[in-house]
VOPAGU-2260 file (C-alpha; in pm, 1 decimal, decimal comma):
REM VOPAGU-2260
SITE   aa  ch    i         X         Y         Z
SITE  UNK   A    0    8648,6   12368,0   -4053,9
SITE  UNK   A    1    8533,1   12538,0   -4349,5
SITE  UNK   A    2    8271,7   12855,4   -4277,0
SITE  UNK   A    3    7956,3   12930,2   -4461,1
SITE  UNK   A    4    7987,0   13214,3   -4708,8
SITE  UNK   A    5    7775,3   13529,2   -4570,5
SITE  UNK   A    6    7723,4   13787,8   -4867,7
SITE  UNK   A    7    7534,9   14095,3   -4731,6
SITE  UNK   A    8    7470,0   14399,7   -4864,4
SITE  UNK   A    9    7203,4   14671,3   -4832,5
SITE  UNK   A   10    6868,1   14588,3   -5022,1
SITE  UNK   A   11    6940,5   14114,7   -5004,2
SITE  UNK   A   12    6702,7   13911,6   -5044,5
SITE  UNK   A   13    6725,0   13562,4   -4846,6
SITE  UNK   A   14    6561,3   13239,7   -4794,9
SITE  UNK   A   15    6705,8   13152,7   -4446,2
SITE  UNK   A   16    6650,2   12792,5   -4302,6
SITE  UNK   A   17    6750,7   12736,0   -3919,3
SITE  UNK   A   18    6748,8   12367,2   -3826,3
SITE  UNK   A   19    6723,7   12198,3   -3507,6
SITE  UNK   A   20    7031,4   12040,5   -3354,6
SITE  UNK   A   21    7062,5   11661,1   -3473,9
SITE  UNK   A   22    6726,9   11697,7   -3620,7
SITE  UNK   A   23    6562,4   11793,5   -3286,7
SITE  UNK   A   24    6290,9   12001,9   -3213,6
SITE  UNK   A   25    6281,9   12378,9   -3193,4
SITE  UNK   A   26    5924,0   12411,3   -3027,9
SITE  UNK   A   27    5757,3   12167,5   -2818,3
SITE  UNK   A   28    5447,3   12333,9   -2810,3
SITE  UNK   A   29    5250,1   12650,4   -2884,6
SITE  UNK   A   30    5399,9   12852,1   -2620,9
SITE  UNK   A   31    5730,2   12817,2   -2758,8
SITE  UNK   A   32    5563,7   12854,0   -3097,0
SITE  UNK   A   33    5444,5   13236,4   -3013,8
SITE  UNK   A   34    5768,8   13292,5   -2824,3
SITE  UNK   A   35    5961,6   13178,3   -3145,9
SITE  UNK   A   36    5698,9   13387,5   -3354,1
SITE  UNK   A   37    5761,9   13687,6   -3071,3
SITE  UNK   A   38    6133,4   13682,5   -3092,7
SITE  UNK   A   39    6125,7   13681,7   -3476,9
SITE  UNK   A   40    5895,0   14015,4   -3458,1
SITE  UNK   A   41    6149,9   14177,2   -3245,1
SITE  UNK   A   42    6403,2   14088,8   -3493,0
SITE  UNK   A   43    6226,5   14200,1   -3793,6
SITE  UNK   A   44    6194,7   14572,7   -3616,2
SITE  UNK   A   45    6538,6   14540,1   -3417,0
SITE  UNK   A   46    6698,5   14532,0   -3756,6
SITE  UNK   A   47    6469,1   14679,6   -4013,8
SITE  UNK   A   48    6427,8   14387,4   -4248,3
SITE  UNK   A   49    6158,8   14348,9   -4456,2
SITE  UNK   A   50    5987,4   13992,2   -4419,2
SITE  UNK   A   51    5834,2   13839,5   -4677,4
SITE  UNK   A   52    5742,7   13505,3   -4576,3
SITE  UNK   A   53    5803,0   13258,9   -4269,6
SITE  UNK   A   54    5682,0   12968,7   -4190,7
SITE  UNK   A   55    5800,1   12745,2   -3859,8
SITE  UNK   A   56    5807,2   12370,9   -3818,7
SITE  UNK   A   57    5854,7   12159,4   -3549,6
SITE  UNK   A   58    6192,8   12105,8   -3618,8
SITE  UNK   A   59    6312,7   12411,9   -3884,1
SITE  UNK   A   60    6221,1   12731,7   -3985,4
SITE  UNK   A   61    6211,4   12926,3   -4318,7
SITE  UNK   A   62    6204,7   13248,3   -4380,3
SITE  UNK   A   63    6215,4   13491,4   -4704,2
SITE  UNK   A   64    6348,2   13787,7   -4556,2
SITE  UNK   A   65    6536,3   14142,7   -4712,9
SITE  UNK   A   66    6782,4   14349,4   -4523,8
SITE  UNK   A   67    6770,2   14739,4   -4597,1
SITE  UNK   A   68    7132,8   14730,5   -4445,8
SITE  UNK   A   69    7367,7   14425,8   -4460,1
SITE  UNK   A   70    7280,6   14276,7   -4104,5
SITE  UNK   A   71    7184,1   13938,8   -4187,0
SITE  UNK   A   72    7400,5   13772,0   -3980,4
SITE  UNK   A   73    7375,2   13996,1   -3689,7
SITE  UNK   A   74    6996,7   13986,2   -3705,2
SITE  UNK   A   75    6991,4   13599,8   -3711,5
SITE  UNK   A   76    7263,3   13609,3   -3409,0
SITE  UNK   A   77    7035,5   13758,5   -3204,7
SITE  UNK   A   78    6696,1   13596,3   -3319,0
SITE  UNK   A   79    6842,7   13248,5   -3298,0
SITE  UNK   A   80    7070,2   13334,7   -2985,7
SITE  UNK   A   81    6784,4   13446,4   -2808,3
SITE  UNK   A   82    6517,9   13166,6   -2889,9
SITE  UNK   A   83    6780,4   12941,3   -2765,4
SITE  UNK   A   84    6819,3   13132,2   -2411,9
SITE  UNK   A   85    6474,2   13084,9   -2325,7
SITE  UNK   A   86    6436,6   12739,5   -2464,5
SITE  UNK   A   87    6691,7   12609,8   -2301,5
SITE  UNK   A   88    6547,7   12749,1   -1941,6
SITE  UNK   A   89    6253,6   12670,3   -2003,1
SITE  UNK   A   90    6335,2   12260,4   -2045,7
SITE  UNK   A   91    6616,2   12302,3   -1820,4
SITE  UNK   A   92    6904,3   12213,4   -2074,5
SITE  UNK   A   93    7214,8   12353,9   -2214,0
SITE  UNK   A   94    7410,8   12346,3   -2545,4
SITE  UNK   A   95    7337,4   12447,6   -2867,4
SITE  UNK   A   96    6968,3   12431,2   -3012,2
SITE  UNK   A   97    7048,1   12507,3   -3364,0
SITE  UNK   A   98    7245,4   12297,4   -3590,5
SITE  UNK   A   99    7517,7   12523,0   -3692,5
SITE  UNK   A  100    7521,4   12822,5   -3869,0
SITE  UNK   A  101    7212,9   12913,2   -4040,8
SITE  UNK   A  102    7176,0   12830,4   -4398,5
SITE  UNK   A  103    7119,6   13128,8   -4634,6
SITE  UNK   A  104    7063,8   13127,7   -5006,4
SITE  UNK   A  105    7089,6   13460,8   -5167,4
SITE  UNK   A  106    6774,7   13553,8   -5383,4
SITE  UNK   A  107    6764,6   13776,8   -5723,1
SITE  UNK   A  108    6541,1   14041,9   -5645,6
SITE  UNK   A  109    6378,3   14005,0   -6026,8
SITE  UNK   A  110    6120,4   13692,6   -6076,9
SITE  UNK   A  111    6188,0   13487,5   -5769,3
SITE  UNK   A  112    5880,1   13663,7   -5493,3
SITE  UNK   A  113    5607,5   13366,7   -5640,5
SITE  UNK   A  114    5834,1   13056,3   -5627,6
SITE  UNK   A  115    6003,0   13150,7   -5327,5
SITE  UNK   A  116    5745,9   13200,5   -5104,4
SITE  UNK   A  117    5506,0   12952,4   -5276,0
SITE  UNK   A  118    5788,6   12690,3   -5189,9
SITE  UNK   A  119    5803,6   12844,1   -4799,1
SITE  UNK   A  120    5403,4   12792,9   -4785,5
SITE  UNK   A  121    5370,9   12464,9   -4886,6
SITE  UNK   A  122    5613,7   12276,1   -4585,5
SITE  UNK   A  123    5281,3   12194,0   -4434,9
SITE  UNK   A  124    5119,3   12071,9   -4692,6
SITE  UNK   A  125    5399,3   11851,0   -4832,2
SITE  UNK   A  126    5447,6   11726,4   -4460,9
SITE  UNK   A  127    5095,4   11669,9   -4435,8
SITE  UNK   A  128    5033,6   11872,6   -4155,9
SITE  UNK   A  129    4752,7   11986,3   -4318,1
SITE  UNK   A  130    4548,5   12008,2   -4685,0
SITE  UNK   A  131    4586,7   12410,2   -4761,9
SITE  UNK   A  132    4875,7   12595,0   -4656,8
SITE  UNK   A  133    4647,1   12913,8   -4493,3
SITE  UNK   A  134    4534,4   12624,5   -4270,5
SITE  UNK   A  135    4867,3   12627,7   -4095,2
SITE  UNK   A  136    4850,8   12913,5   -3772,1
SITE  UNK   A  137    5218,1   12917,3   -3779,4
SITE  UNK   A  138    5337,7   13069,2   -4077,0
SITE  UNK   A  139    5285,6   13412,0   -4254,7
SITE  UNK   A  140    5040,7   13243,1   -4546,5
SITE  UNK   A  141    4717,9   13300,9   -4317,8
SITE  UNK   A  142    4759,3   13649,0   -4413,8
SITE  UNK   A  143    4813,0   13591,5   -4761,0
SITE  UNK   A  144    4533,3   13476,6   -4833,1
SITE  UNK   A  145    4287,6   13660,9   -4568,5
SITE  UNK   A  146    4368,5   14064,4   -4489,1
SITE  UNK   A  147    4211,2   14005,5   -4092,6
SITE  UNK   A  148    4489,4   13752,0   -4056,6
SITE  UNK   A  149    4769,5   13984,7   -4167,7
SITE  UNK   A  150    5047,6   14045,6   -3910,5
SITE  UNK   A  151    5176,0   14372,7   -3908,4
SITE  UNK   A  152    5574,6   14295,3   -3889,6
SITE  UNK   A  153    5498,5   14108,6   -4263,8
SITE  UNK   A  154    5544,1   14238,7   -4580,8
SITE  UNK   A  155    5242,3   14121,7   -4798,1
SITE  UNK   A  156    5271,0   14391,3   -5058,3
SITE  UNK   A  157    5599,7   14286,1   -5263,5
SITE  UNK   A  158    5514,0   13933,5   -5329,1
SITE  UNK   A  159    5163,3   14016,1   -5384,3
SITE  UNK   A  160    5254,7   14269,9   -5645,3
SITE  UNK   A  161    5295,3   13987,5   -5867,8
SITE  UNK   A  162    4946,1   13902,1   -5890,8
SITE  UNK   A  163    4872,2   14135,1   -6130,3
SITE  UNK   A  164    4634,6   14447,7   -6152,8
SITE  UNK   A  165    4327,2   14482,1   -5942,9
SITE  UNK   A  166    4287,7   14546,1   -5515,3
SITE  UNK   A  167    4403,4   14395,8   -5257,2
SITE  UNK   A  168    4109,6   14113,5   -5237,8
SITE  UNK   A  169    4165,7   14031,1   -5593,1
SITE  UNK   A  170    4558,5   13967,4   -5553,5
SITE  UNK   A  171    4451,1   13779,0   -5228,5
SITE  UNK   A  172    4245,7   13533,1   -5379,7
SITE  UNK   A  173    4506,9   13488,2   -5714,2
SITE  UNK   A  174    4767,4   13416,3   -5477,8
SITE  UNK   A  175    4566,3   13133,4   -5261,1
SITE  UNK   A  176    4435,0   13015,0   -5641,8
SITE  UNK   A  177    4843,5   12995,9   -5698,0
SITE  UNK   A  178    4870,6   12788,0   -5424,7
SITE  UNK   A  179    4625,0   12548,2   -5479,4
SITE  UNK   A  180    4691,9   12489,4   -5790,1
SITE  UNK   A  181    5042,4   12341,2   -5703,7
SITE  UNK   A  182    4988,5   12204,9   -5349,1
SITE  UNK   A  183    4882,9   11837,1   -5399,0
SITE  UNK   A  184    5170,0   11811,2   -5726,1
SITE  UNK   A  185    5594,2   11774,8   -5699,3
SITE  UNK   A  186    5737,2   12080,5   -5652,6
SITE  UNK   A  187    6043,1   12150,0   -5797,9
SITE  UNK   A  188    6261,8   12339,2   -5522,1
SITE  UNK   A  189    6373,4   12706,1   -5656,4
SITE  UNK   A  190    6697,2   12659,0   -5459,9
SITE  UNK   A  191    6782,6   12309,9   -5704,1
SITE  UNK   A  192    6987,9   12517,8   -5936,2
SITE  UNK   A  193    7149,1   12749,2   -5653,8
SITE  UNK   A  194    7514,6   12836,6   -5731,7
SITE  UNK   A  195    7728,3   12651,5   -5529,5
SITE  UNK   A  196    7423,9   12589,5   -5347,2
SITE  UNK   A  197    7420,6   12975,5   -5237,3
SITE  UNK   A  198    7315,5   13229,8   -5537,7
SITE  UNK   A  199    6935,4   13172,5   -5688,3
SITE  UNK   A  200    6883,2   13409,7   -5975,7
SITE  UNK   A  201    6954,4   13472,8   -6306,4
SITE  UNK   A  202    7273,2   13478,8   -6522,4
SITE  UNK   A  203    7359,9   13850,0   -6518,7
SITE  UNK   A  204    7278,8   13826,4   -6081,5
SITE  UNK   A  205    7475,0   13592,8   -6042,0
SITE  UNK   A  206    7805,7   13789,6   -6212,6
SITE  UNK   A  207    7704,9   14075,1   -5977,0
SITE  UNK   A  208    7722,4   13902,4   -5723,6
SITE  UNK   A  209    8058,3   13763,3   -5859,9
SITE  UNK   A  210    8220,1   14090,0   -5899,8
SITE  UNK   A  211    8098,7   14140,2   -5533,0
SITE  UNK   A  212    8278,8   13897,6   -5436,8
SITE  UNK   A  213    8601,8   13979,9   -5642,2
SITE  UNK   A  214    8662,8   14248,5   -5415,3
SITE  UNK   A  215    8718,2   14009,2   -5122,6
SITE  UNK   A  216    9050,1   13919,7   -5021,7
SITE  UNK   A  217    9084,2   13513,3   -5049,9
SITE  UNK   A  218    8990,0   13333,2   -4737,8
SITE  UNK   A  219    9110,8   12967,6   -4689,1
SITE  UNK   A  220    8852,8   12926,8   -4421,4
SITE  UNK   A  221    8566,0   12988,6   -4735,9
SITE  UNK   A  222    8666,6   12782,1   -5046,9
SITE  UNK   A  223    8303,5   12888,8   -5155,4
SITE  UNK   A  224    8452,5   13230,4   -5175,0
SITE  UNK   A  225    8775,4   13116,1   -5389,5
SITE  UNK   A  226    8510,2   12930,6   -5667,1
SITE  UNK   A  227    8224,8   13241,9   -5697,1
SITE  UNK   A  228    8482,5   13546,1   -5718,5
SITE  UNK   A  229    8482,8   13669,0   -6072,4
SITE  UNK   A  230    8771,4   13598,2   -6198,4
SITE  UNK   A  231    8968,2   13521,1   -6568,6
SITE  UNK   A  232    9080,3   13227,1   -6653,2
SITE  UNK   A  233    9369,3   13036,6   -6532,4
SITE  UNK   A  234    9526,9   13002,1   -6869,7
SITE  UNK   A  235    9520,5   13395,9   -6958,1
SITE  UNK   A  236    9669,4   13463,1   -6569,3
SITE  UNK   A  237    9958,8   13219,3   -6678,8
SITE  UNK   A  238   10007,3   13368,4   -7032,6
SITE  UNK   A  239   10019,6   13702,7   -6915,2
SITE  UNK   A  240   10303,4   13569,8   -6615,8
SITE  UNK   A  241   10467,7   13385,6   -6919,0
SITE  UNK   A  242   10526,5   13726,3   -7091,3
SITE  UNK   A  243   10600,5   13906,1   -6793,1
SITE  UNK   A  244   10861,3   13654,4   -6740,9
SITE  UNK   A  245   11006,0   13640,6   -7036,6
SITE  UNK   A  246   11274,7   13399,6   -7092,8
SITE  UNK   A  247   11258,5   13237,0   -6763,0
SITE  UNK   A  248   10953,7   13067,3   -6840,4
SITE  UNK   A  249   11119,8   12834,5   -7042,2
SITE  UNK   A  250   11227,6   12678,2   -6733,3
SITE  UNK   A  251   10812,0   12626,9   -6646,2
SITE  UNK   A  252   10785,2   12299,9   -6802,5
SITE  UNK   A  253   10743,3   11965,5   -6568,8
SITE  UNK   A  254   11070,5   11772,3   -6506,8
SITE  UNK   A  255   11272,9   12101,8   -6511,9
SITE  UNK   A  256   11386,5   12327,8   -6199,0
SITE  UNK   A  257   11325,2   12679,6   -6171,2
SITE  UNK   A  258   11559,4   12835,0   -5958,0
SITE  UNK   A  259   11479,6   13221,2   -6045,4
SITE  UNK   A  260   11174,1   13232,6   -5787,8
SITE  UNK   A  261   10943,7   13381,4   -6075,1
SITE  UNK   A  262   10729,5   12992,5   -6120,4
SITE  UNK   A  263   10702,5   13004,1   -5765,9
SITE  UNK   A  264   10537,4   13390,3   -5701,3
SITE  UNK   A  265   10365,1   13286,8   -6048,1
SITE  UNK   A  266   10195,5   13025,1   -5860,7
SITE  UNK   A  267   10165,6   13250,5   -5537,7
SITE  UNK   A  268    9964,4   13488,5   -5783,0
SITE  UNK   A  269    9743,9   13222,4   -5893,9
SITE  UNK   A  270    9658,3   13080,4   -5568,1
SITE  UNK   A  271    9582,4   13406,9   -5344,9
SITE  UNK   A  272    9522,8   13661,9   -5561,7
SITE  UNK   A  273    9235,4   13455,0   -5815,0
SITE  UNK   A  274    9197,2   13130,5   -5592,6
SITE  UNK   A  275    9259,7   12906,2   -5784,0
SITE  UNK   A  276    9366,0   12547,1   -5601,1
SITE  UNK   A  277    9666,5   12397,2   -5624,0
SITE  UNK   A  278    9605,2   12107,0   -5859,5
SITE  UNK   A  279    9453,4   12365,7   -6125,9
SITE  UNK   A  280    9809,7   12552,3   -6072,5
SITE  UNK   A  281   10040,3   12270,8   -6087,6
SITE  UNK   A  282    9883,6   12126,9   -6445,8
SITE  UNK   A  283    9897,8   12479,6   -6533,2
SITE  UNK   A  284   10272,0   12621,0   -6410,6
SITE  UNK   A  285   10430,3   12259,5   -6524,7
SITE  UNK   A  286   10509,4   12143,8   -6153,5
SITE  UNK   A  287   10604,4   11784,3   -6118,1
SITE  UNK   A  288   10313,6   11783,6   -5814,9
SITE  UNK   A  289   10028,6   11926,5   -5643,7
SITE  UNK   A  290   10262,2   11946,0   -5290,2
SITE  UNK   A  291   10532,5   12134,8   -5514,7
SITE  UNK   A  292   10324,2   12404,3   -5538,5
SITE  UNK   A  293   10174,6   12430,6   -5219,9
SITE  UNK   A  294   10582,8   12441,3   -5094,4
SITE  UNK   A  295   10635,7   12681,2   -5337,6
SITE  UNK   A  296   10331,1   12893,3   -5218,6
SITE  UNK   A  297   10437,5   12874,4   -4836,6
SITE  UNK   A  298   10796,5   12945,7   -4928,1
SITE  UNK   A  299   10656,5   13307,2   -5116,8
SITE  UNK   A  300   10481,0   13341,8   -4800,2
SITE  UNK   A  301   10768,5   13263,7   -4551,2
SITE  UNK   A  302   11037,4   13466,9   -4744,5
SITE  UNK   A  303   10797,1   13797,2   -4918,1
SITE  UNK   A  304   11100,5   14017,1   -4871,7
SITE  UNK   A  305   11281,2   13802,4   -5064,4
SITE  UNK   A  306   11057,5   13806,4   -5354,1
SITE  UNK   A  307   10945,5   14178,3   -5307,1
SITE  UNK   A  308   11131,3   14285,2   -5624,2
SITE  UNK   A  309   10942,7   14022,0   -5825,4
SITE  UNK   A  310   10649,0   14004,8   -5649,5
SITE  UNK   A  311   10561,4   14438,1   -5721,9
SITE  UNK   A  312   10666,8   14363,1   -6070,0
SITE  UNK   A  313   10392,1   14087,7   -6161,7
SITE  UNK   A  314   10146,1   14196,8   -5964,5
SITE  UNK   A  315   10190,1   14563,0   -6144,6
SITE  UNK   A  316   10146,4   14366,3   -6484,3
SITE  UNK   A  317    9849,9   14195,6   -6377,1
SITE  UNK   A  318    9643,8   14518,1   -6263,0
SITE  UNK   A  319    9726,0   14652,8   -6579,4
SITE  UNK   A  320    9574,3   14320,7   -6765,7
SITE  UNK   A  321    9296,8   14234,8   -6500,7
SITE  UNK   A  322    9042,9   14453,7   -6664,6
SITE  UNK   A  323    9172,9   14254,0   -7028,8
SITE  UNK   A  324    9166,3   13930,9   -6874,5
SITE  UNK   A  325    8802,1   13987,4   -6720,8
SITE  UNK   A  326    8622,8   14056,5   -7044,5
């Protein structure tokens, strides 16, 4: 089964959603509410993070959360790991509360404070729960929009920052103006256009986060990872094989063998060192079909002292392109 992509790194931003099990609820009641609300408070000073927003549901909770050291995961482990301990004693039940891993979409940390936590606010009001969102005890826009409601493990100051000039009363009130003006009209999610439904932010974030990513060794059990790394194209990686190949690329053509091993670590190359899948490859390399190369690939893999010789020499030829091929 495929994994979610985690990308963590010191100073991410996050909107985090956990979701009950089948759709189930994660509090029953508002004891398990201010346990919930307890256990996150431990895990905001456990692991340093800086929340900006939360609200909980019945049956999910969001929250808008950055990580002075990459410990997302760790610090959702052991906040949803330990909600889970005492809710199941406390029912008497076993299993898993959560459904699955935690979703996570990674957050540009330029333009994106409003929307997101605008968007984290309004649950209640869009599941009419209530008419204004500082209505709702169980989320951190009480203290938004009123200092004496503030909790202290909340990080007001970022998102109100935005608000413009003026005290803290004055971006108070603009901020519960902001919401009002938006709460009873569609709101267009700010995760809609999410990369691969994982990267929110602007053109030049997102290749950041790309060239993050590049770094990563390929992981079969992430496809995500294999479409977001930054890599060149698949035509460039082929032409610069093609040269390196020289006049045993004339054998690359559909309908013809290649015997001399170089098509096959050519599409080795392609597949584990930029990702790219297997159909892309075969179109690309002239194989007669998309199980030729994955053969091909396994037989690289089965046999690498084999193709050591050829192997070194195209992968010496592509580190000296890769910084050509990337621009």
């Amino acid at each position: 089964m495929a994994r979610p992509l985690r990308i963590e790194y010191a100073g991410a931003l996050y909107h985090v959603i956990s979701r009950g099990n089948e759709q189930r609820p994660i509090v029953t009641d508002d004891v398990d509410r201010h346990k919930r609300l307890g256990w996150l408070r431990r895990t905001v000073g456990t692991y340093g993070w800086r929340l900006h927003a939360f609200v909980l549901m019945d049956n999910h909770e969001h929250l808008f959360v950055e990580t002075p050291e990459p410990n997302l995961s760790a610090g959702m482990q052991y906040l949803n790991g330990s909600y889970t301990g005492y809710f199941n004693r406390r029912i008497g039940r076993a299993g898993h509360l959560f459904q699955g891993r935690f979703k996570a979409h990674l957050i540009d940390e330029q333009g994106y404070f409003q929307a997101v936590s605008r968007y984290i606010h309004l649950n209640p009001v869009r599941a009419s729960l209530v008419k204004r969102p500082d209505e709702y005890l169980w989320s951190s826009c009480p203290g938004y929009v009123r200092a004496s409601k503030a909790l202290d493990w909340v990080t007001y100051e970022r998102v109100l920052l935005d608000f413009g000039p003026g005290d803290d009363a004055t971006r108070r009130r603009r901020y519960a103006q902001f919401l009002e003006g938006v709460a009873e009209e569609p709101i267009v999610s700010p995760f809609a256009a999410a990369v691969e439904g994982l990267i929110v932010g602007s053109e030049s974030f997102v290749k950041r986060v790309k060239s993050m990513l590049s770094e990563r060794a390929p992981d079969r059990a992430t496809p995500t990872l294999d479409r977001l790394r930054l890599r060149p194209p698949l035509d460039a990686v082929v032409a610069v094989l093609l040269t390196r190949s020289g006049s045993e690329s004339e054998r690359w053509t559909v309908g013809r063998r290649s015997n001399s091993g170089s098509r096959a670590v050519a599409a080795y190359l392609c597949r584990c060192r930029y990702g790219y899948s297997c159909t892309e490859i075969a179109a690309a390399l002239g194989f007669a079909s998309v199980s030729s190369v994955s053969r091909s690939i396994r037989n690289v893999e089965a046999n690498r002292s084999a193709y050591r010789r050829t192997l070194a020499e195209m992968e010496s030829y592509l580190d000296q392109k890769d910084r050509t091929l990337n621009h």
